[in-house]
C-alpha positions as CSV (number, residue, x, y, z in Angstrom):
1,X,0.0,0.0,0.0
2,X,1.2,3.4,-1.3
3,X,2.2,5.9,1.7
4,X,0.7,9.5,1.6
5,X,2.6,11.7,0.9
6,X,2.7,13.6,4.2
7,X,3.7,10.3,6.4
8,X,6.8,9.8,3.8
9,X,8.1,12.9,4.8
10,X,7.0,12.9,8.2
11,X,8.7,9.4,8.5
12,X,12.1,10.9,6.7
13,X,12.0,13.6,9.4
14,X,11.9,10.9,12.3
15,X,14.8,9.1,10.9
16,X,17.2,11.6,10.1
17,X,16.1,13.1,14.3
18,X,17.4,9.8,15.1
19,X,19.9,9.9,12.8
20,X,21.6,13.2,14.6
21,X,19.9,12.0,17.9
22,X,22.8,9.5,17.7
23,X,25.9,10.7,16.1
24,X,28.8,10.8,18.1
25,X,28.7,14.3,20.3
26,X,32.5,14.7,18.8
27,X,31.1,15.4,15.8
28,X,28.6,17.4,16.4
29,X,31.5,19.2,18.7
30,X,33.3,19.8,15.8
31,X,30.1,20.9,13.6
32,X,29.4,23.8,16.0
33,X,33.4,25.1,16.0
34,X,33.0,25.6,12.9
35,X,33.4,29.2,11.9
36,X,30.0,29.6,9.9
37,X,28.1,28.2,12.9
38,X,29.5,29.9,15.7
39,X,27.3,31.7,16.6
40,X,24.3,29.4,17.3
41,X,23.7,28.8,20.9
42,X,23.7,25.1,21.3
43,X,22.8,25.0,25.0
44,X,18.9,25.1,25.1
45,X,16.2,23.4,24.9
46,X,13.0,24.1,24.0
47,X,11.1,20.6,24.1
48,X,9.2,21.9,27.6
49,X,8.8,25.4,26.6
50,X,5.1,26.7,26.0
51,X,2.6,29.5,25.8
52,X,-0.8,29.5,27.4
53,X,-3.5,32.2,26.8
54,X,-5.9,31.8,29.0
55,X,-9.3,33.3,28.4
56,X,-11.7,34.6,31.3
57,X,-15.2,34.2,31.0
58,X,-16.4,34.4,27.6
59,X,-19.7,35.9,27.9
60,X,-20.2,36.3,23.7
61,X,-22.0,39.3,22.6
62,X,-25.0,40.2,20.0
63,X,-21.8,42.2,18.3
64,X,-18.5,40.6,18.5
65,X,-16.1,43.5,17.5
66,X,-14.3,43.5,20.5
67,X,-14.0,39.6,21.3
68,X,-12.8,39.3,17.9
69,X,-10.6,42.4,18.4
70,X,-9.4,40.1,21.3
71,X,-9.0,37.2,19.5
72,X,-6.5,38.8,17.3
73,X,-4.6,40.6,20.3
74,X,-4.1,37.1,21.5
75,X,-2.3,35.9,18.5
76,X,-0.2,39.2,18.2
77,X,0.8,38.3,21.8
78,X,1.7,34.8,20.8
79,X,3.7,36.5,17.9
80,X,5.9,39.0,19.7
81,X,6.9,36.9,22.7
82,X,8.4,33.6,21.6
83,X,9.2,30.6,23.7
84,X,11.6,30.8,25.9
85,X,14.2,28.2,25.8
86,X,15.6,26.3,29.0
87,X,19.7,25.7,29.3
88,X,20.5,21.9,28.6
89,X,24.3,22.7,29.6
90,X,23.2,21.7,33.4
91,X,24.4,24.8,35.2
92,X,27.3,26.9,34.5
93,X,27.6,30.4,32.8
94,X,24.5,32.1,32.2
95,X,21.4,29.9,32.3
96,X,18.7,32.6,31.9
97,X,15.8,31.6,29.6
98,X,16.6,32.4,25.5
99,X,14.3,33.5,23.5
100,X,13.1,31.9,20.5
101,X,14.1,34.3,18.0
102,X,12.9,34.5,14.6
103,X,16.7,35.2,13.6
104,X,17.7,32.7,15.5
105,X,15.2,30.4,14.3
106,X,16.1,31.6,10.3
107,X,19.9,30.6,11.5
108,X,18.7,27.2,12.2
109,X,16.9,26.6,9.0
110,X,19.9,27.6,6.8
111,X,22.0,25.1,8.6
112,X,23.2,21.8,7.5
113,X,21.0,19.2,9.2
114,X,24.4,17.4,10.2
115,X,25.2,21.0,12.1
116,X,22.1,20.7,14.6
117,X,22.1,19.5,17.7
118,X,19.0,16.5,18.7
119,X,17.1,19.6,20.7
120,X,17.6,22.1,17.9
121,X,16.3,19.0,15.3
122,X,13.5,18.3,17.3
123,X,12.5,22.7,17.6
124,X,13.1,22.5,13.3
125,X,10.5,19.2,12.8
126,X,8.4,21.0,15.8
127,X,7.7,24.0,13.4
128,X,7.5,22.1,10.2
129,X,4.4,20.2,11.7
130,X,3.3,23.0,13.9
131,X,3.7,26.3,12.3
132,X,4.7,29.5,13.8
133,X,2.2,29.1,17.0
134,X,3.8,25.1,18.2
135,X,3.6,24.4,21.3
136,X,0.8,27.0,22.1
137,X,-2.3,26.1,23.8
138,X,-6.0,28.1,24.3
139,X,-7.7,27.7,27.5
140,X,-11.3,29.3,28.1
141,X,-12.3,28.9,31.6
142,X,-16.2,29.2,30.6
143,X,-19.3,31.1,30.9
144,X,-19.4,31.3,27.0
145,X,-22.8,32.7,26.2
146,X,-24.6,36.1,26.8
147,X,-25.9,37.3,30.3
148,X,-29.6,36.2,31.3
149,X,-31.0,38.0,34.0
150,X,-34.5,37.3,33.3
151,X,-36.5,33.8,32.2
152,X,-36.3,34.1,28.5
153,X,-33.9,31.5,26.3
154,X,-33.2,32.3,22.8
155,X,-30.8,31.0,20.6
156,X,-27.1,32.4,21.9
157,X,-28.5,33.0,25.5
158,X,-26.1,31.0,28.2
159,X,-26.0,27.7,27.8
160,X,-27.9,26.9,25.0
161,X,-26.9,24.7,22.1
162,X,-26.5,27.8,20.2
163,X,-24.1,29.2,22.5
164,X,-22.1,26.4,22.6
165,X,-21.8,26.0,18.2
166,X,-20.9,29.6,18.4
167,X,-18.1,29.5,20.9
168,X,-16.9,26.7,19.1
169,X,-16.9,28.6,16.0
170,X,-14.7,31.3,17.8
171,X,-12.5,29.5,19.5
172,X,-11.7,27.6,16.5
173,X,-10.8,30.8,15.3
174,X,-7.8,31.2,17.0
175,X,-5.1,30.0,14.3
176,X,-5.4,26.5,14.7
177,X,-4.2,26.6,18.0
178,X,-5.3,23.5,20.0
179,X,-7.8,24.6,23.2
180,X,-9.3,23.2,25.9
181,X,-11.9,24.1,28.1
182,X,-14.2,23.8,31.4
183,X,-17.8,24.4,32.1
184,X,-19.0,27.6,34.2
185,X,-22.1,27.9,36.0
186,X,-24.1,30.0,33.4
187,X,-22.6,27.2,30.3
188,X,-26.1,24.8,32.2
189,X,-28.4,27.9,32.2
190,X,-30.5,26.5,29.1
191,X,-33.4,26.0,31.5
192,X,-36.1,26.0,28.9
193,X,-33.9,23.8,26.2
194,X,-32.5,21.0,28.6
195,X,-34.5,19.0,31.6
196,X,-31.4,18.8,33.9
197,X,-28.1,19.2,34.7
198,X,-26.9,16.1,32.6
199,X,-28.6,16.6,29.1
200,X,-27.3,20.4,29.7
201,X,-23.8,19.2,30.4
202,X,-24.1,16.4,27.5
203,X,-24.6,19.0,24.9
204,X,-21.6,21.1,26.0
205,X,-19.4,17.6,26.1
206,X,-21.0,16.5,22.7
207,X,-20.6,20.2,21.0
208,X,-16.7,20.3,21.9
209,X,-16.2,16.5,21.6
210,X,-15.3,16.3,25.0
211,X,-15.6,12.6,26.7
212,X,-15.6,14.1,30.3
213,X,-16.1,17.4,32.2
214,X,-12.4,17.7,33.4
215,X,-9.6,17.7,31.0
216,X,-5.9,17.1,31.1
217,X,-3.2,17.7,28.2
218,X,0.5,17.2,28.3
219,X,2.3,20.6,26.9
220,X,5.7,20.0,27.7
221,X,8.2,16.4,28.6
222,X,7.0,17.5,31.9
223,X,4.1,20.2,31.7
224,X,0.7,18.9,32.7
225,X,-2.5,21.0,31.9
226,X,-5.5,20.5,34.8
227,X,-8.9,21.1,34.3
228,X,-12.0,21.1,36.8
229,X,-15.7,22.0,35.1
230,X,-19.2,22.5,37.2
231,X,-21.6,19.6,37.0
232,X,-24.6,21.1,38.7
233,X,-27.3,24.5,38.0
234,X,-30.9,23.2,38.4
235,X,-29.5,20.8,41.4
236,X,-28.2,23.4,43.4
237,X,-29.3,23.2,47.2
238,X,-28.9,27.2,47.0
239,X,-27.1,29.3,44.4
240,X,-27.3,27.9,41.1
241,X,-24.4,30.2,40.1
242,X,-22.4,27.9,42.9
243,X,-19.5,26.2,40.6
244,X,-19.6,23.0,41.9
245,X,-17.1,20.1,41.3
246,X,-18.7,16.4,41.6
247,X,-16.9,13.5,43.7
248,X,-15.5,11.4,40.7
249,X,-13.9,14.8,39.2
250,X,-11.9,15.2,42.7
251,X,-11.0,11.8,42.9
252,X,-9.5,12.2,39.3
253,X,-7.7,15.3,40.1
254,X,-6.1,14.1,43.1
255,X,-5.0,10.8,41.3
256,X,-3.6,13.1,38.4
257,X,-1.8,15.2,40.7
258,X,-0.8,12.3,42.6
259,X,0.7,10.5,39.4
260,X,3.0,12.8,38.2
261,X,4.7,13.8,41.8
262,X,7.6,16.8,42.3
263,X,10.0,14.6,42.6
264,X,9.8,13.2,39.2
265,X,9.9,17.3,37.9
266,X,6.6,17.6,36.9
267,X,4.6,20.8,36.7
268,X,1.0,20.7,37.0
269,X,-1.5,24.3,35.8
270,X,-4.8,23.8,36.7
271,X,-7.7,25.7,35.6
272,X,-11.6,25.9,36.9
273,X,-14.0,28.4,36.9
274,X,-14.4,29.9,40.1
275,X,-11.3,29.9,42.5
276,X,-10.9,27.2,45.3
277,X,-11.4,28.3,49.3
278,X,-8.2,29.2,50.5
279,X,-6.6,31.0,47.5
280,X,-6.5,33.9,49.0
281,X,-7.8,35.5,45.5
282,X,-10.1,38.7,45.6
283,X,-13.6,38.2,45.9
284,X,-16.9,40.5,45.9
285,X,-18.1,40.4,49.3
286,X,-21.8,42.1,48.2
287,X,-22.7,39.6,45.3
288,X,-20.0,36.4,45.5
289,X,-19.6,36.0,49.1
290,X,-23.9,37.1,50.1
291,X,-24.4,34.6,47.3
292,X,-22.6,31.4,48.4
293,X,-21.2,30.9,45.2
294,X,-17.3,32.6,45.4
295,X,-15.8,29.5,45.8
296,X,-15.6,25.6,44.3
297,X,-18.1,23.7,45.8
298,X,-18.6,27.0,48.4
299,X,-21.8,25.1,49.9
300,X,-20.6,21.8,50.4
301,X,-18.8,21.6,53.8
302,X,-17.3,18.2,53.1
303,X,-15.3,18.9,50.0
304,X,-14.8,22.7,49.7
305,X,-11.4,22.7,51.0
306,X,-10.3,19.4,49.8
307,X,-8.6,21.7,46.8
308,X,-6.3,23.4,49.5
309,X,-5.4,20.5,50.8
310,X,-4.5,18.7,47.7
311,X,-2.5,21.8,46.6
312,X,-0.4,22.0,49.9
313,X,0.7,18.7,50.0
314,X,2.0,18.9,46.2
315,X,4.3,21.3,45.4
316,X,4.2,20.6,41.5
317,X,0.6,22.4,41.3
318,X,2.7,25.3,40.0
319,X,-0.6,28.0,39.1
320,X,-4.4,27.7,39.4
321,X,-5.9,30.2,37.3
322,X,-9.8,31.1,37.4
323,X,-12.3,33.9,36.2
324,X,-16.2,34.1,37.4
325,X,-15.7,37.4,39.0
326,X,-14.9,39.7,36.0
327,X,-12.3,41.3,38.1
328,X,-9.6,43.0,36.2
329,X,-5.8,42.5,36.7
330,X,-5.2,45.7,38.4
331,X,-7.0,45.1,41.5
332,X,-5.5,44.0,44.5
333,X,-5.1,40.1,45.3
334,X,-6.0,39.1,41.7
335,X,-2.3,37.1,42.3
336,X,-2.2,34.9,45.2
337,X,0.8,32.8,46.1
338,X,0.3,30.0,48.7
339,X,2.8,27.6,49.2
340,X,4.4,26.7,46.0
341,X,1.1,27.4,44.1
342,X,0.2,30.9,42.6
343,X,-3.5,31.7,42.2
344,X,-4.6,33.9,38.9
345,X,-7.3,36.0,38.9
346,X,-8.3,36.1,34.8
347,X,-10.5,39.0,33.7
348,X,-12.8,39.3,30.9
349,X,-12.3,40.5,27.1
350,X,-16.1,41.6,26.5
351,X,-17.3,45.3,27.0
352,X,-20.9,44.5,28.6
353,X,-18.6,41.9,30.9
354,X,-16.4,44.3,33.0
355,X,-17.2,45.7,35.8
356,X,-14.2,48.5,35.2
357,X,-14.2,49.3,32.1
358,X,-10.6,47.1,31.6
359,X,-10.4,44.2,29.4
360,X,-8.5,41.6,29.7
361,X,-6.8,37.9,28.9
362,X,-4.1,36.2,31.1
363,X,-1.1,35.6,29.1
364,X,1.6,32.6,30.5
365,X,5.3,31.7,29.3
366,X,7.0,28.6,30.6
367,X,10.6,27.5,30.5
368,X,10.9,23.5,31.7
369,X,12.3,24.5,35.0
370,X,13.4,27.7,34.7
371,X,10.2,30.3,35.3
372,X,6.6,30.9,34.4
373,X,5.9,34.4,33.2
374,X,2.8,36.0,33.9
375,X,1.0,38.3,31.3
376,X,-2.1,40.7,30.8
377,X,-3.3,41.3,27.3
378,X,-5.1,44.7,28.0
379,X,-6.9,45.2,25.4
380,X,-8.3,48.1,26.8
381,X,-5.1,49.8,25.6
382,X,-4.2,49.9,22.2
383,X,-0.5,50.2,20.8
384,X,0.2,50.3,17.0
385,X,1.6,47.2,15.4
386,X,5.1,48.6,15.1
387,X,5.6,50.0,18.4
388,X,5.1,49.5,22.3
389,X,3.6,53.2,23.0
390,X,0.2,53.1,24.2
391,X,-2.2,54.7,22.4
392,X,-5.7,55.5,24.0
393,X,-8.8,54.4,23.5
394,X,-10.3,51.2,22.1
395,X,-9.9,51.9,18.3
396,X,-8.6,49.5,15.9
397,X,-6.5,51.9,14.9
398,X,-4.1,54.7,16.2
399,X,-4.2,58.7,16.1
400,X,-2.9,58.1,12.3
401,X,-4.6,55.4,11.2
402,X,-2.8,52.4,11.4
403,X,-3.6,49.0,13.0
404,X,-3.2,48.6,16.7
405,X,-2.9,45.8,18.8
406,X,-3.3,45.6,22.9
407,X,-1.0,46.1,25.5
408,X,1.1,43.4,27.3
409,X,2.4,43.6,30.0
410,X,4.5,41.6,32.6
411,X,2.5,40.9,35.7
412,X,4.9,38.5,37.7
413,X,7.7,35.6,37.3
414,X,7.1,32.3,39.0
415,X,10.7,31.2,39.6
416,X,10.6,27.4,39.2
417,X,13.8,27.2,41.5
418,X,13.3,28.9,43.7
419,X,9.3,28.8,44.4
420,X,9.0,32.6,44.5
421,X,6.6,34.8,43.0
422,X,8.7,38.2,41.5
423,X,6.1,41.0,40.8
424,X,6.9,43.3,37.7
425,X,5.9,46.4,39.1
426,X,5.2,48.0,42.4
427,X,1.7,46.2,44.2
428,X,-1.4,48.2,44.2
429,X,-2.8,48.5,47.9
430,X,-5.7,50.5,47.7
431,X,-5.7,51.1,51.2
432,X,-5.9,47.9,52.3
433,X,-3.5,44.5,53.4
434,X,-1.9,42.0,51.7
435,X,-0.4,40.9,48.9
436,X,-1.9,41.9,45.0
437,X,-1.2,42.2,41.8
438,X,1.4,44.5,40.0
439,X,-0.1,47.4,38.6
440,X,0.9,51.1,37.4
441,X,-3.1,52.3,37.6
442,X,-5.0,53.9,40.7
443,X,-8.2,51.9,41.4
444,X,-11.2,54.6,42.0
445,X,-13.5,54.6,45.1
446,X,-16.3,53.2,43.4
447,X,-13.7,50.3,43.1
448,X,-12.9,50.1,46.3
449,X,-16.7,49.9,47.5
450,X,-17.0,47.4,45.0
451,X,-13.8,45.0,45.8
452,X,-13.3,45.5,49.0
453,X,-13.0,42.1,51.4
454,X,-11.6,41.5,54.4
455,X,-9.6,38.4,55.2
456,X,-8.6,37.8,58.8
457,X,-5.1,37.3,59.8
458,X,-3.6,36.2,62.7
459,X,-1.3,39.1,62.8
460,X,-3.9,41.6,62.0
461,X,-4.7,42.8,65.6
462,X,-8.4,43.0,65.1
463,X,-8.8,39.1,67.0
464,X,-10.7,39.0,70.0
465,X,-10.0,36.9,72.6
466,X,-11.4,37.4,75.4
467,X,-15.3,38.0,74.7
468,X,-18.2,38.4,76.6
469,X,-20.7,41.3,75.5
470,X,-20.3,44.4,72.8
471,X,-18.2,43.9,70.1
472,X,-17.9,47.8,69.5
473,X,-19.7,50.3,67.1
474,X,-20.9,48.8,64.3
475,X,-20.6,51.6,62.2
476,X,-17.3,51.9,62.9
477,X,-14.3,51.3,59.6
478,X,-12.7,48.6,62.5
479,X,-12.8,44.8,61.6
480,X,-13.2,42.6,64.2
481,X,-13.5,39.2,64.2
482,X,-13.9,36.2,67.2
483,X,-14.2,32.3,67.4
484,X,-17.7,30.9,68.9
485,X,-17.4,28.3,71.3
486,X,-18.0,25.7,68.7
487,X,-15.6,26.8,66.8
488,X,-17.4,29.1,63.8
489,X,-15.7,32.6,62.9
490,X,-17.3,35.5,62.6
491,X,-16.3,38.8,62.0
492,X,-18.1,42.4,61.8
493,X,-16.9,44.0,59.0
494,X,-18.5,46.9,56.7
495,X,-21.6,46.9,59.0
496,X,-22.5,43.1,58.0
497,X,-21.6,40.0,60.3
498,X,-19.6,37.8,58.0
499,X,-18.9,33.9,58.4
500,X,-15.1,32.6,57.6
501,X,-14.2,29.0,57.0
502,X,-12.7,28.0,60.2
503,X,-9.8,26.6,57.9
504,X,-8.5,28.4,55.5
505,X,-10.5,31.9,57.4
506,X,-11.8,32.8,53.7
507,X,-15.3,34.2,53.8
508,X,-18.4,32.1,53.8
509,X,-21.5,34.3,53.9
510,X,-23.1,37.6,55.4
511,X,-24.7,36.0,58.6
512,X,-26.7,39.6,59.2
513,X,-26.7,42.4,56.7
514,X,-26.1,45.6,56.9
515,X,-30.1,46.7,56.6
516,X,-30.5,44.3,59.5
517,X,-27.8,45.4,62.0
518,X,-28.8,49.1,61.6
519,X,-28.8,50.9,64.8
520,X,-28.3,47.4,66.8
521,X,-25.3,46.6,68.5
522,X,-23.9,43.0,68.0
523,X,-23.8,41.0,71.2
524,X,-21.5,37.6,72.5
525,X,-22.2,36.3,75.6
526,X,-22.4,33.3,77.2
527,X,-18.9,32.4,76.9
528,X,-19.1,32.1,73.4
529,X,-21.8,30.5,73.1
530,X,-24.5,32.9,71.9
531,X,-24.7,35.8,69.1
532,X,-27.8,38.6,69.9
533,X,-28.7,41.7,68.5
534,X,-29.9,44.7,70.7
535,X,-31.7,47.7,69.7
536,X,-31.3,49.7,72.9
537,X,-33.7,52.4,71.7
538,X,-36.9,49.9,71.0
539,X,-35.4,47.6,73.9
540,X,-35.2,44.5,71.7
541,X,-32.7,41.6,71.5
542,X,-32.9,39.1,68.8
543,X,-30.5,35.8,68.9
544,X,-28.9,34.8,65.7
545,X,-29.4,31.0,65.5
546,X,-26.8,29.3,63.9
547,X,-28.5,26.8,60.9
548,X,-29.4,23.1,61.0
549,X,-25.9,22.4,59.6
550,X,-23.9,24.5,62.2
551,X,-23.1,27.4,60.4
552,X,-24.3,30.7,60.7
553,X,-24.0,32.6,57.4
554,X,-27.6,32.9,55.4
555,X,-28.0,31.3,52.2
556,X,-29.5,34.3,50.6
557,X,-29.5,33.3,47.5
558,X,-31.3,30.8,46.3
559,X,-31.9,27.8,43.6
560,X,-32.8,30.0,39.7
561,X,-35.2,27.4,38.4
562,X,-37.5,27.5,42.4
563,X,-37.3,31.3,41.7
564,X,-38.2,31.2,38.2
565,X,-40.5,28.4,39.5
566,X,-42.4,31.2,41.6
567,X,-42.1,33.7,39.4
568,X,-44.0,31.4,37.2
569,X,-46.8,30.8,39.7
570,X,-46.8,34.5,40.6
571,X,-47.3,35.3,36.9
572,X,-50.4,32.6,37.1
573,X,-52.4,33.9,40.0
574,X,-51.8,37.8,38.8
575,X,-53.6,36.3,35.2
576,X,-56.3,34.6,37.3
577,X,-57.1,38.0,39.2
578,X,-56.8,40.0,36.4
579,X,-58.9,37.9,34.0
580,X,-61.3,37.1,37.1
581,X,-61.5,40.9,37.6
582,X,-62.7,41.6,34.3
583,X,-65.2,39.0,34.7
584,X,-66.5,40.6,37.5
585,X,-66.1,44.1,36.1
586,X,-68.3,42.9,32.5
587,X,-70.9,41.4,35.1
588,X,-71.5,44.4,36.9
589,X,-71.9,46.4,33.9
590,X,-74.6,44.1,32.4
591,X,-76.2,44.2,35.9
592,X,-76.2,48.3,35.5
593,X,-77.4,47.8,32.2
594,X,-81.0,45.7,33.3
595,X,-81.0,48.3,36.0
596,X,-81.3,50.6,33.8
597,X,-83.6,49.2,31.4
């Protein structure tokens, strides 16, 4: 049987890479003294050497100017920062990453295959059979239809079958470039296409040819791609915007994690929707945290923080990246490091998506062991195509009419050997603690009110110990925050009472809301062991209960299809009365009418 022609010469390829693969290194010594060829660098590698862009949520619009604006900032970005290659010369001299050149890469290509060292072979057939944009991989952390907020479903609303041919359409768009991607809590939204959860989730599989939820991909020799997708929207005990992450997709991820250990080198990106409990990541206290839905599987007590525990025991997870709060990359804590893991906060490329005004795409380099560069694509800011000067505004094209292209910019270094995370600029504090993300922009008050989210800390000052009555003004700026005699956390903060995992001390839920604690001072007493309200000037004391479960915070929020279930019978009895008034309205007019007569 005759050969295509495509598997001759792929087959050629193979055999002269093993051909060089195994010539003796004297030769290939000698090959690289000579004086045409000096200056090629044969000391790196570039066989675990990648680029990730990593899109937020999606949220596709009616016009998609700027997502595809975006889609063509991504490939510019994939275009003007080449891979970075990792010394093979095992220490010695200087081992910083090289870039991938395209002079260096035209050198290569006009030498003698004979000249070429087995990694610089391997980066030549790489290209052939790759193109330009090898060893670069999409990842779209979901949400991928348009916003909902009422209970109509048309074609291209949130996760309908429409939405999903349509994101598949544009992110097939992206060069070729292989993708993968996970489920978000509005991609099982289709409430009047789909039954439940599964025939929701089936269509999203079937429309991506997807054989599970989760996903993993090997980028590198030793670069392993993680990810976790939702499973649940109609099932949801409470929030059906919870992301939540079934019991056979954490028993994968902890056997994948498990299988390719630190020891062996391995490093391990893992990518879900929302962020886990524990990361340490910036959260919206008003709508994520009064929710219940900020965090994987935020409702579910028994498996919430089984993420931070995986992560902590195993340094390889290298970077957890997540989106579902439409948070741009300016704001404090949207890069989290804890342990040997750094948590990204991705923002989103659609105008009716951000809550700022910025736009934005998480952009990653990695060099085998070397580092992991962290990028934002801010298409919010336009440069020309030739140069690295901003230019305002969200034109396609500059002051003189040429084409423009977004921003990038360094955000932070992950250095693989050391396990630190280098920012690139000065952090952004915004008036509060901790650690955020590099940034050369002020964030406005309205952000502030917005973002604002208090963590406790140990060191922070504002832990009381001893307890036993007031906890102070509650109108006052000061956080404070206690442990109940069974162990809960609760904290006053912003004039709500707020609930922290006892764990990790990330925040739960509003236990009593500002509208409910006005004018009342916030009572413990007992030894711990009770949590009042008292209105002094109506002489009233309420006790806050704590729930059947234990907890305290209020599940505020609850299931979309029971509300859209009462909405539905609310829409049915205002029909009956009005119809049913009528009636009673055409009766008494005949009855005026025989009067009359």
């Amino acid at each position: 049987m005759m050969m295509c022609w495509r598997c001759s010469i792929l087959c050629v390829n193979l055999l002269l890479l093993l051909l060089v693969a195994v010539l003796p290194r004297s030769i290939t010594a000698l090959a690289f003294n000579n004086n045409n060829n000096h200056h090629i660098n044969n000391n790196y590698s570039f066989r675990d050497s990648w680029s990730i862009i990593t899109l937020g949520d999606l949220h596709m619009e009616d016009d998609m100017t700027m997502h595809n604006q975006a889609r063509q900032d991504c490939l510019h970005a994939l275009r003007d920062y080449p891979l970075l290659g990792s010394s093979s010369s095992g220490g010695g001299g200087n081992n910083k990453p090289f870039p991938l050149t395209r002079d260096y890469l035209q050198t290569l290509q006009e030498s003698p295959a004979g000249d070429l060292t087995p990694n610089q072979l391997h980066l030549l057939l790489n290209r052939a059979t790759m193109g330009e944009l090898g060893q670069s991989h999409i990842v779209s952390l979901g949400d991928l239809g348009r916003g909902n907020k009422n209970s109509r479903h048309e074609p291209g609303d949130a996760g309908t079958t429409k939405c999903f041919q349509m994101a598949k359409q544009y992110l097939d768009g992206f060069a070729g470039i292989p993708y993968d991607l996970v489920a978000g809590n509005h991609d099982l939204e289709a409430l009047s296409e789909f039954e439940s959860d599964h025939d929701n989730l089936q269509a999203w599989m079937d429309c991506f040819h997807k054989p599970t939820p989760q996903f993993h991909k090997y980028i590198g020799t030793k670069t392993l791609l993680l990810g976790l997708s939702t499973v649940q929207f109609r099932e949801a005990p409470y929030s059906s915007h919870e992301v939540y992450i079934d019991d056979k997709q954490l028993e994968w991820f902890q056997q994948m994690v498990e299988s390719h250990p630190n020891e062996d080198g391995w490093k391990l990106l893992v990518f879900s929707h929302a962020p886990i409990m524990g990361s340490g990541l910036r959260v919206l206290q008003d709508v994520h945290i009064k929710s219940g839905c900020a965090w994987l599987n935020h409702c579910s007590s028994n498996t919430r923080n089984r993420f931070i525990q995986i992560v902590k025991q195993n340094p390889q997870i290298k970077c957890w990246s997540s989106g579902h709060f439409h948070l741009s990359h300016e704001l404090q804590n949207t890069l989290v490091q804890v342990g040997s893991c750094t948590f990204v906060q991705v923002g989103v490329m659609g105008p009716k998506s951000t809550r700022d005004g910025r736009r934005q795409t998480r952009f990653f380099r990695g060099c085998a062991e070397d580092c992991i560069e962290i990028y934002s694509i801010n298409h919010h800011v336009r440069v020309p195509t030739t140069t690295a000067s901003p230019v305002d505004g969200d034109n396609q094209t500059d002051d003189g009419g040429g084409e423009t292209k977004a921003e990038v910019r360094l955000d932070a270094t992950i250095d693989l050997k050391t396990g630190g995370l280098i920012y690139a600029h000065e952090q952004e504090t915004n008036g509060d603690e901790g650690s955020g993300a590099s940034t050369t922009t002020t964030t406005t008050e309205r952000d502030q009110e917005w973002f604002q989210a208090y963590l406790p800390q140990e060191e922070d000052g504002c832990y009381l110990e001893d307890l036993d009555g007031s906890i102070g003004d509650t109108s006052s700026d000061k956080v404070c925050w206690w442990h109940m005699a069974d162990g809960k956390v609760l904290g006053l903060h912003q004039g709500q009472v707020v609930e922290y995992d006892a764990e990790t001390l990330a925040p739960l839920g509003v236990v009593v809301t500002e509208e409910q604690l006005h004018n009342r001072e916030v009572l413990v007493v007992q030894n711990k062991t009770t949590l009042a309200l008292v209105d002094d000037i109506k002489q009233d004391i309420e006790v806050v209960h704590p729930n059947a479960d234990g907890s305290y915070w209020r599940k505020l929020s609850r299931s979309k299809v029971i509300r859209l279930d009462e909405q539905a019978r609310e829409e049915v009895a205002k029909r009956w009365m009005d119809q049913n008034q009528r009636h009673r309205t055409e009766e008494d007019d005949i009855g005026k009418r025989n009067a009359d007569e």
